[in-house]
ROSE-4610 file (N, C-alpha, C; in Angstrom, 1 decimal, always signed):
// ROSE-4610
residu = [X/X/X/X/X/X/X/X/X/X/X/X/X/X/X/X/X/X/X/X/X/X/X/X/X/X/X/X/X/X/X/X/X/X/X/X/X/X/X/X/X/X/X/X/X/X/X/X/X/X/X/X/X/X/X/X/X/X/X/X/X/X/X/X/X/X/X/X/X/X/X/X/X/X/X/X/X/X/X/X/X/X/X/X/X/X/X/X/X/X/X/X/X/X/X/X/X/X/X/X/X/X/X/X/X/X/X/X/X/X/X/X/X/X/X/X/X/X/X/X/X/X/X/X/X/X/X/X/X/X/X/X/X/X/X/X/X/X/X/X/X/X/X/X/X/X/X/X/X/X/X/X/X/X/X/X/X/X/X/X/X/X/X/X/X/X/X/X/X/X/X/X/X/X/X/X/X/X/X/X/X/X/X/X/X/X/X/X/X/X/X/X/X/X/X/X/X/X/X/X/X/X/X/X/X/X/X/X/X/X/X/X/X/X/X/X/X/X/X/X/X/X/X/X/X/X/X/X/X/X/X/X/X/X/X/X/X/X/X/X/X/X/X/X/X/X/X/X/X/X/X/X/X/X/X/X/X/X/X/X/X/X/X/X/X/X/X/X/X/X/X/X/X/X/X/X/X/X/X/X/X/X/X/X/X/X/X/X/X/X/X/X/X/X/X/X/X/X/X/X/X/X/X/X/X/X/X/X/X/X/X/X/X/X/X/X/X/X/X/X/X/X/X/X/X/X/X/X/X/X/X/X/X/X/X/X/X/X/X/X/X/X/X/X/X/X/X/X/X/X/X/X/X/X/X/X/X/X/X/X/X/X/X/X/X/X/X/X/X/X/X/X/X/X/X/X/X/X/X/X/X/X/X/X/X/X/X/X/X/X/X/X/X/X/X/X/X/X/X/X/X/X/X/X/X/X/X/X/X/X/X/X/X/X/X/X/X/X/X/X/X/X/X/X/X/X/X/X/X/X/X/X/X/X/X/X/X/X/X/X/X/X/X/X/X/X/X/X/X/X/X/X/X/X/X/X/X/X/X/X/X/X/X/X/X/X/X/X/X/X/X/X/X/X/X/X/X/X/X/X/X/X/X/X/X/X/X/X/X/X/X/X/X/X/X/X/X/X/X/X/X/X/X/X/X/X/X/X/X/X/X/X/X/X/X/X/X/X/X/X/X/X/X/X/X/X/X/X/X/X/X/X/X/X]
num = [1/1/1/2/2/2/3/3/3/4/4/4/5/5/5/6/6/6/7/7/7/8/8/8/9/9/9/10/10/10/11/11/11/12/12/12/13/13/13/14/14/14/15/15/15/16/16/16/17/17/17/18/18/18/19/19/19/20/20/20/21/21/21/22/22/22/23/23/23/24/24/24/25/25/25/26/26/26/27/27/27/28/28/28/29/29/29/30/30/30/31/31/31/32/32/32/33/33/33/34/34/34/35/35/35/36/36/36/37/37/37/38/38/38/39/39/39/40/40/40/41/41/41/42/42/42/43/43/43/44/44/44/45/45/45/46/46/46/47/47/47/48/48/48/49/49/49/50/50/50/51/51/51/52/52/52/53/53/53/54/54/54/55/55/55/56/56/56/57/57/57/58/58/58/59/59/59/60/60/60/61/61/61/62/62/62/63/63/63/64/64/64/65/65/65/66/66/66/67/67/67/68/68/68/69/69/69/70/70/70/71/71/71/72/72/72/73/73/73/74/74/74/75/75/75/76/76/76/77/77/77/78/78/78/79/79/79/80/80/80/81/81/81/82/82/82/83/83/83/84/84/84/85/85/85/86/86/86/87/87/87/88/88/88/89/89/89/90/90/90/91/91/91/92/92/92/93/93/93/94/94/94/95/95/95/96/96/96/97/97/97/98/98/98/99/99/99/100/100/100/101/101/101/102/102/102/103/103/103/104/104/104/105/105/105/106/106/106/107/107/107/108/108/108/109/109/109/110/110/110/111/111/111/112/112/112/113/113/113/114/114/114/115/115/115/116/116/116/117/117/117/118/118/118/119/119/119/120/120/120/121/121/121/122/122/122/123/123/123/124/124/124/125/125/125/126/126/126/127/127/127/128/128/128/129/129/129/130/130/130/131/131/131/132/132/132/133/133/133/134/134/134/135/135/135/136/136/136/137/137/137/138/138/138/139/139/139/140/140/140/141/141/141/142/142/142/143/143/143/144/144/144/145/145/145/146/146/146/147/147/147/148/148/148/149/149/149/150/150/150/151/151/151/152/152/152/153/153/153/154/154/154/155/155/155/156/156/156/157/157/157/158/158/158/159/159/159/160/160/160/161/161/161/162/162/162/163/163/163/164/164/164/165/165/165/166/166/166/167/167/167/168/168/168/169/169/169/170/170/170/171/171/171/172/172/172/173/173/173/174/174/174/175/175/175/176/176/176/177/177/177/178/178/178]
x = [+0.8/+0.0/+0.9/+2.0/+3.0/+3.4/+3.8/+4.1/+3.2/+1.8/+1.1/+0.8/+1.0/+0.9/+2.2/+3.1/+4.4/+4.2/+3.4/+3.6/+2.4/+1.1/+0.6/+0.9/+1.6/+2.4/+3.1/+4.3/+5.0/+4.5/+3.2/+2.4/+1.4/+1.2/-0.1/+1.7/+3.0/+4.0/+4.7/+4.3/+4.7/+3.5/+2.1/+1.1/+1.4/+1.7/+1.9/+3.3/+4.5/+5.2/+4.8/+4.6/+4.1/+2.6/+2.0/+0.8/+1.7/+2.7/+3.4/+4.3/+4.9/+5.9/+5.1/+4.0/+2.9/+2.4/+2.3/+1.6/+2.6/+4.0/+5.2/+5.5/+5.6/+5.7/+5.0/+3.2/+2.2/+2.7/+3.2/+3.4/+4.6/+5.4/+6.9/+6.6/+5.7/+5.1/+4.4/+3.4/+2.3/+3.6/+4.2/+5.6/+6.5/+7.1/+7.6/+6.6/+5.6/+4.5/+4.3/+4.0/+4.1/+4.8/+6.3/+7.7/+7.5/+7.3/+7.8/+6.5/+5.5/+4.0/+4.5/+5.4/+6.0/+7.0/+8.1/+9.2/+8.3/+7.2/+7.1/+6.1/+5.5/+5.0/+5.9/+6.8/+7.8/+9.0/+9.0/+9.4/+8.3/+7.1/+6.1/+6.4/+6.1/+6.2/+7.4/+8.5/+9.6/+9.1/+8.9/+8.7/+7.5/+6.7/+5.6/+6.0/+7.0/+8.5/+9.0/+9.4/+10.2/+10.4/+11.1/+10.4/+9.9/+10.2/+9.2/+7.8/+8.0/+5.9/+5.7/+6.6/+6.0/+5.9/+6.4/+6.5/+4.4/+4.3/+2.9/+2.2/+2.5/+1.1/+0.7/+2.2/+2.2/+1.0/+1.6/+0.6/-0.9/-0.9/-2.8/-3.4/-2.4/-3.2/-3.6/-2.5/-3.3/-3.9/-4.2/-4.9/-6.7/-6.7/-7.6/-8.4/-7.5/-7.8/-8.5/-7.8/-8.1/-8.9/-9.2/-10.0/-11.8/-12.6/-13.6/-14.4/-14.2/-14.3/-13.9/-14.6/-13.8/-12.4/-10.9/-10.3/-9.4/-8.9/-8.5/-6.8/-6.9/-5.8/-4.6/-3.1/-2.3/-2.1/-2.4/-2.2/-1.5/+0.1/+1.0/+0.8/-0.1/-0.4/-1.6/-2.6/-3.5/-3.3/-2.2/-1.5/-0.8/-0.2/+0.3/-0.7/-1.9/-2.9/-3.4/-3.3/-4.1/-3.0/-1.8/-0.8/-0.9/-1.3/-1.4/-2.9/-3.4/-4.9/-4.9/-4.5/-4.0/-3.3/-2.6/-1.1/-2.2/-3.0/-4.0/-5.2/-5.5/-7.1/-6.2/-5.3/-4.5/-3.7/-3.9/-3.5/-2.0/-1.2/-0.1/+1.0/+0.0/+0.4/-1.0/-0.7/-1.8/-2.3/-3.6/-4.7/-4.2/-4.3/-4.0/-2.8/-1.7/-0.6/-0.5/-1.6/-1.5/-2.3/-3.6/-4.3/-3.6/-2.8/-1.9/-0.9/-0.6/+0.8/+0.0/-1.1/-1.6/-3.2/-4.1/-5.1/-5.8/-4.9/-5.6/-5.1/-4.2/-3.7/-4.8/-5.2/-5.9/-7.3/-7.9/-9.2/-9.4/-8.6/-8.2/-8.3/-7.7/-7.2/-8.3/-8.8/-10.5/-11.2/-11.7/-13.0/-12.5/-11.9/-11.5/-11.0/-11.2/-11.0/-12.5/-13.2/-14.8/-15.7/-15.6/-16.2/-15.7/-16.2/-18.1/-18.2/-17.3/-16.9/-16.3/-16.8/-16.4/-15.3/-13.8/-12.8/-12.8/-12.4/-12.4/-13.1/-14.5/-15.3/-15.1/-14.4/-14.5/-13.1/-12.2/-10.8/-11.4/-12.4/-12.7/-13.5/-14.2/-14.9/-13.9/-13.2/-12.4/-11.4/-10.9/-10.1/-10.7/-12.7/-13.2/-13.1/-12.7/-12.1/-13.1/-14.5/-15.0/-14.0/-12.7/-12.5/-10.8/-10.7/-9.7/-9.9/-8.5/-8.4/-9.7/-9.9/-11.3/-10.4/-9.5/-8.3/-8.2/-7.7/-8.0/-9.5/-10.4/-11.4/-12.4/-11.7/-11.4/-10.8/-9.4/-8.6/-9.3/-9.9/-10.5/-11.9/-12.5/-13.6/-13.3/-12.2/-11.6/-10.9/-10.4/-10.1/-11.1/-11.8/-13.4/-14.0/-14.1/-14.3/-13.6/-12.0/-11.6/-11.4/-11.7/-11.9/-13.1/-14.5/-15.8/-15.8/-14.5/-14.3/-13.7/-12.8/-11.8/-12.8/-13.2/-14.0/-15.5/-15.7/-17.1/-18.1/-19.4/-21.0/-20.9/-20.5/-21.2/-20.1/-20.5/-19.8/-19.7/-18.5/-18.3/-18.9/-19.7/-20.6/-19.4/-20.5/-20.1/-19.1/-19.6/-18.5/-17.4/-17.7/-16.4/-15.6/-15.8/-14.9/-14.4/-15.3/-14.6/-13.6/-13.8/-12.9/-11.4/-11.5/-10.7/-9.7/-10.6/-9.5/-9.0/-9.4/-9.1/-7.7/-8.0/-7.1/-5.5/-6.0/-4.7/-4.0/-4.7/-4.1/-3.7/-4.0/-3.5/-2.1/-1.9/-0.7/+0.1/-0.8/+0.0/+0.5/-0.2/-0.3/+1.3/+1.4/+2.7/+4.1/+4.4/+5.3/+6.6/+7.7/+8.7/+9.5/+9.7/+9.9/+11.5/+11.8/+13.5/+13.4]
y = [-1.2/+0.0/+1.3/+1.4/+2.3/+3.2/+1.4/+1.6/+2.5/+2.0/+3.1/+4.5/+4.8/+6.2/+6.6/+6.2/+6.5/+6.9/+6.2/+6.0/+7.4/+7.2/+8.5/+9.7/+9.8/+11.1/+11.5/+10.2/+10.7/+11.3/+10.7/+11.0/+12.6/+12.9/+14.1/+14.8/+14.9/+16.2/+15.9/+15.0/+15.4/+16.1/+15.7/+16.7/+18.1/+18.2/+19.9/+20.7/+19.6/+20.4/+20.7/+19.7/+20.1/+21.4/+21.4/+22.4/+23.7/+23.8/+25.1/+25.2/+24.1/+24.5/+25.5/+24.6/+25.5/+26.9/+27.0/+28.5/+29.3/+28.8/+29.7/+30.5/+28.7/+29.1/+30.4/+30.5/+31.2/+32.7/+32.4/+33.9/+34.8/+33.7/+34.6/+34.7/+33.8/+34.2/+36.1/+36.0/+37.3/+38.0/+38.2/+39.1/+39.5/+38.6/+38.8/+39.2/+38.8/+39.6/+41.2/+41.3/+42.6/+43.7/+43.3/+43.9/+44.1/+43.1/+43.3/+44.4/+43.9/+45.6/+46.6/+46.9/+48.0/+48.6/+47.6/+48.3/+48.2/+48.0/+48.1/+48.9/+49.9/+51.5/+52.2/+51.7/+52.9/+53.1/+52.1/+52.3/+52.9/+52.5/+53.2/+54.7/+55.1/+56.2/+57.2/+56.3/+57.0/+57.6/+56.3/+56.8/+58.1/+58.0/+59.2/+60.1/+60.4/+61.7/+62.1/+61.2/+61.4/+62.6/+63.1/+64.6/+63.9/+63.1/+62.5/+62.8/+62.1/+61.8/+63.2/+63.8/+65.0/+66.1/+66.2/+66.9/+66.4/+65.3/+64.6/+65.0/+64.5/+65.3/+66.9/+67.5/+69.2/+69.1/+68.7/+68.8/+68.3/+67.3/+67.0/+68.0/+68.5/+68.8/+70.1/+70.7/+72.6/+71.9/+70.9/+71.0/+71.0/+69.8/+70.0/+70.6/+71.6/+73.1/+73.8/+74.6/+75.0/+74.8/+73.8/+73.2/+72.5/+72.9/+72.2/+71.4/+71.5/+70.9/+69.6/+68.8/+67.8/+67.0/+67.1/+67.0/+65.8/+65.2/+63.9/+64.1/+63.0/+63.1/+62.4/+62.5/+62.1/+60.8/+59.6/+58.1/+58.0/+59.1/+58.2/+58.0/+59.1/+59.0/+58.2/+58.0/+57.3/+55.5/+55.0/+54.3/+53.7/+54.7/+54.2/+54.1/+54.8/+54.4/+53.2/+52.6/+51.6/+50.4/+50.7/+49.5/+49.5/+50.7/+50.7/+50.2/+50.2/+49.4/+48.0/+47.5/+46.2/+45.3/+46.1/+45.6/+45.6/+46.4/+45.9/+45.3/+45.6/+44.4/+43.1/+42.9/+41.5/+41.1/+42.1/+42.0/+41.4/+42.4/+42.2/+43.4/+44.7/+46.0/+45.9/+46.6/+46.5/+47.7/+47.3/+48.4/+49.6/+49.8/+50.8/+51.5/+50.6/+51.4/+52.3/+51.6/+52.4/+53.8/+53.2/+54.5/+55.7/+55.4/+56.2/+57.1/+56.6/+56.9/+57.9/+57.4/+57.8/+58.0/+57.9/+58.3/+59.8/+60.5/+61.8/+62.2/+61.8/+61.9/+60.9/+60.0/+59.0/+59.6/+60.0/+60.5/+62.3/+62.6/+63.9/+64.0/+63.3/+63.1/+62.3/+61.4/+60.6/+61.2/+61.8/+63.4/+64.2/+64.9/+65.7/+65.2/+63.8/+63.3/+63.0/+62.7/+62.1/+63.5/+64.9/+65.7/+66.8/+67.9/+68.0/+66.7/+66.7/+65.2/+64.2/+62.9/+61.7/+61.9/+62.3/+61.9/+60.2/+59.7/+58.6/+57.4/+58.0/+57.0/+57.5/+58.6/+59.5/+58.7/+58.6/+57.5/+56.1/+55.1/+54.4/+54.3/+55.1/+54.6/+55.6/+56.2/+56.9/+55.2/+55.0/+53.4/+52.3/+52.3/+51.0/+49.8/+50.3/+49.3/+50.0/+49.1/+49.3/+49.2/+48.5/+48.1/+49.2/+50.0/+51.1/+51.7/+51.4/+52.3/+51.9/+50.7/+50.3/+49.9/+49.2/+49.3/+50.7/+51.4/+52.6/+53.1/+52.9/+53.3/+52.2/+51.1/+50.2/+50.8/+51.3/+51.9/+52.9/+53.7/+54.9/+54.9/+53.4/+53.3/+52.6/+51.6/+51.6/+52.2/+53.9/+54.9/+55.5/+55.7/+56.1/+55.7/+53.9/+53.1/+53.3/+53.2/+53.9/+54.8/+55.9/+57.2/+57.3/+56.5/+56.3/+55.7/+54.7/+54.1/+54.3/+55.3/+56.1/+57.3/+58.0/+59.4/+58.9/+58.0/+57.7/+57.8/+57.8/+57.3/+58.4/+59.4/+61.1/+61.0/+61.5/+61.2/+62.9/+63.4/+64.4/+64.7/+65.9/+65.9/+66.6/+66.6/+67.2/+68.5/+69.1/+70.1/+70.4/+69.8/+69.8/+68.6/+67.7/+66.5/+67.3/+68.4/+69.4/+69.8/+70.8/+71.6/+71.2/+70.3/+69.7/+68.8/+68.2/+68.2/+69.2/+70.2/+71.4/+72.0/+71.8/+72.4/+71.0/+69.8/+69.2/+69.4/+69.5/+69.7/+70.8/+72.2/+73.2/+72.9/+72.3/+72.1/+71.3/+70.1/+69.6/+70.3/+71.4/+72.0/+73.6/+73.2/+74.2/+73.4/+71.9/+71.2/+71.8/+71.7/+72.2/+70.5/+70.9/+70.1/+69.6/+69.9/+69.4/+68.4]
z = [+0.0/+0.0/+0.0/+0.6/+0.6/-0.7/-1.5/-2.9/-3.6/-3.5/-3.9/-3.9/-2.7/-2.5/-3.1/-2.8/-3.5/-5.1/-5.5/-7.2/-7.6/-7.0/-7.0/-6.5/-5.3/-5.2/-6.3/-6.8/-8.0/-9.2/-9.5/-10.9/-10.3/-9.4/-8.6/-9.0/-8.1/-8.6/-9.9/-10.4/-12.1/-12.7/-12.7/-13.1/-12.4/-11.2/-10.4/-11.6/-11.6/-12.4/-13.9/-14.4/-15.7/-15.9/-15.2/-15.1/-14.7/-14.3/-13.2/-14.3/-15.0/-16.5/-17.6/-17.6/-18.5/-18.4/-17.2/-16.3/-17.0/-16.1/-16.4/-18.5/-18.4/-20.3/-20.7/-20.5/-21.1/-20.6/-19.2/-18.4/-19.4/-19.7/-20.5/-21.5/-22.3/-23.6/-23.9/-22.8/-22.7/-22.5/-21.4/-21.5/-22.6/-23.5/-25.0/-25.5/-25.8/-26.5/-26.1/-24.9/-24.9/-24.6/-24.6/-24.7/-26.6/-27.3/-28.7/-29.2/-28.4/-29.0/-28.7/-27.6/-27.2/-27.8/-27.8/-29.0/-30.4/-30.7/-32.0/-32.4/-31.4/-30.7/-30.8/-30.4/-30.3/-31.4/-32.3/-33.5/-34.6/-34.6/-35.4/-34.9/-33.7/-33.7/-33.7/-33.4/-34.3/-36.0/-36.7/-37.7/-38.2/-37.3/-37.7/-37.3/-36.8/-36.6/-37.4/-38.3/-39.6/-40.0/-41.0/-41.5/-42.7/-43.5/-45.0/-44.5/-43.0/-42.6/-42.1/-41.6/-40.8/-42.0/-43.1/-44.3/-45.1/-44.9/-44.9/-44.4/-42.7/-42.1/-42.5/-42.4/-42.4/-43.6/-44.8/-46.1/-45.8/-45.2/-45.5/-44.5/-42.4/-42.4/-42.9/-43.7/-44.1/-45.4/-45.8/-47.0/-46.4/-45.1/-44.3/-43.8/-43.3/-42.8/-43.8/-44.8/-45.7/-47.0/-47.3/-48.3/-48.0/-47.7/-46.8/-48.2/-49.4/-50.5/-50.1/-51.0/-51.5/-52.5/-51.5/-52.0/-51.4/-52.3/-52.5/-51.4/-50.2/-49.4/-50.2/-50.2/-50.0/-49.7/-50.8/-49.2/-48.2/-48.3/-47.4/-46.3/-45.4/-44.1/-43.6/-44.4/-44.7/-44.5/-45.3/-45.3/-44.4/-43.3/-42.1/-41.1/-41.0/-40.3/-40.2/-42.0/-42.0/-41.3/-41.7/-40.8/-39.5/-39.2/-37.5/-37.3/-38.3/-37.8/-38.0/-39.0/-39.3/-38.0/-37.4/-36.6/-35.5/-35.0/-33.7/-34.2/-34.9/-35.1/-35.3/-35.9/-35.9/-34.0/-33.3/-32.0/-32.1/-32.8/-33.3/-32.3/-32.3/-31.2/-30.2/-29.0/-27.8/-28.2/-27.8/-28.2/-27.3/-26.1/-24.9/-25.2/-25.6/-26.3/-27.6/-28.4/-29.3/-29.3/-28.3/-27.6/-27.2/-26.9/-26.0/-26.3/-28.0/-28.9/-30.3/-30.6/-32.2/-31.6/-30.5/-30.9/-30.8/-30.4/-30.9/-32.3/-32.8/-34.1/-35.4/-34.7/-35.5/-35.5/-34.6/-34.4/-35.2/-35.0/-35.6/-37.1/-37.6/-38.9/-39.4/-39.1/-39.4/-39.8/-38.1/-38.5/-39.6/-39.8/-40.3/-42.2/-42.2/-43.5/-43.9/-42.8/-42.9/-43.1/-42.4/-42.0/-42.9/-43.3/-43.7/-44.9/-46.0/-46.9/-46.9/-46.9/-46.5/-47.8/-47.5/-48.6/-48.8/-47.3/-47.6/-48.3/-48.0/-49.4/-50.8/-50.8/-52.2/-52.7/-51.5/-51.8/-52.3/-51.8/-52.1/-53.1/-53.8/-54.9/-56.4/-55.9/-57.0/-57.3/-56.4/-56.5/-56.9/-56.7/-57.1/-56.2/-54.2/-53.7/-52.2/-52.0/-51.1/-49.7/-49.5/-48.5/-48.0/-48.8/-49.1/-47.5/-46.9/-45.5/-44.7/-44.7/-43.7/-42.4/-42.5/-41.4/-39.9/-40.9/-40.5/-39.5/-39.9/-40.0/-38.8/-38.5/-37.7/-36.9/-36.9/-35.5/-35.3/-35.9/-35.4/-34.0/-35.1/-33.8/-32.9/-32.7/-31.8/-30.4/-31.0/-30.4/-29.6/-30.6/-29.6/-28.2/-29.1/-27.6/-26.7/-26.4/-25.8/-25.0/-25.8/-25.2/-24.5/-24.8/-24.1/-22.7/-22.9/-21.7/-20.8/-21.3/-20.1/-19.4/-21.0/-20.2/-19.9/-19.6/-19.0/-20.0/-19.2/-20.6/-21.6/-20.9/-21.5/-23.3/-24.3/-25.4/-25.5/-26.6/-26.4/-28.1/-28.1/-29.3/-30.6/-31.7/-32.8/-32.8/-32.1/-32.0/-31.3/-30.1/-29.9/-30.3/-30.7/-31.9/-32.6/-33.4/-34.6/-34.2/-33.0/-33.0/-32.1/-31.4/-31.2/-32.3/-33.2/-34.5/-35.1/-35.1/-35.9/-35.0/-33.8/-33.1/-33.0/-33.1/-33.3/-34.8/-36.0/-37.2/-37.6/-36.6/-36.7/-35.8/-35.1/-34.5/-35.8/-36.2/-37.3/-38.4/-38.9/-39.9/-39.8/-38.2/-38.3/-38.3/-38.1/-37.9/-38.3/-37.7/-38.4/-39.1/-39.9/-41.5/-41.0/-40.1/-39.7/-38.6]
């Protein structure tokens, strides 16, 4: 009877280690994972530093500003949105980080492509590609939720969304190009 207990102790802390190997594994996994979303936040947003992108933004946003017509954006910046939408709806970058790095720039730049003229459907049907910067358009409402969730039920209305984009693309719109 001894033997026995012996043999199921041995088999009950081989199941404890192997379950506590596994715990472990999953724990340093989530940690590399979210060490590499981070350096790879903080390399995107090196790059939206750039002066090529900052030369970009400066451009769409005084075209923004100034043009309340319907006029056709620049992709490049459009473009990078969409990778940064891509990279989190694929849970590839953490949502909260990216919140944190690009969403008043993403929200800003949205409205302000969507409002008073949706450019961007005007991008998508000039291309023939319903699904043009829907990525994007994805991180945007994403951003929102976000922002619903941090600033509580109350939503912040039309106008001040406006003018609060207006006031970040007027900051964009002075960038110094160096």
């Amino acid at each position: 009877m001894a033997q026995i207990d012996l043999v199921t102790l041995t088999a009950i802390g081989t199941w404890v280690l192997v379950i506590g190997t596994l715990i472990l594994m999953y724990w340093q996994t989530r940690q590399a994972q979210r060490l590499n979303s981070a350096n790879a936040v903080m390399a995107l947003r090196e790059r939206y530093d750039t002066p090529q992108l900052r030369r970009t933004r400066r451009a769409l946003a005084n075209s923004l500003l100034s043009e309340p017509g319907e006029t056709f954006p620049r992709a490049e910046l459009l473009t990078f949105f969409e990778l940064l939408g891509v990279m989190t709806h694929r849970k590839l970058l953490d949502r909260e980080l990216v919140w944190n790095s690009f969403g008043g720039w993403v929200s800003s730049y949205y409205f302000m492509l969507t409002h008073p003229h949706d450019r961007i459907a005007a991008v998508r049907e000039r291309m023939g590609d319903p699904l043009a910067f829907a990525e994007f358009e994805w991180l945007y409402h994403t951003v929102q939720a976000i922002d619903r969730k941090r600033l509580g039920p109350t939503e912040a209305n039309l106008i001040e969304s406006r003018e609060e984009a207006r006031s970040i693309l007027h900051h964009e719109s002075e960038l110094p190009l160096e």
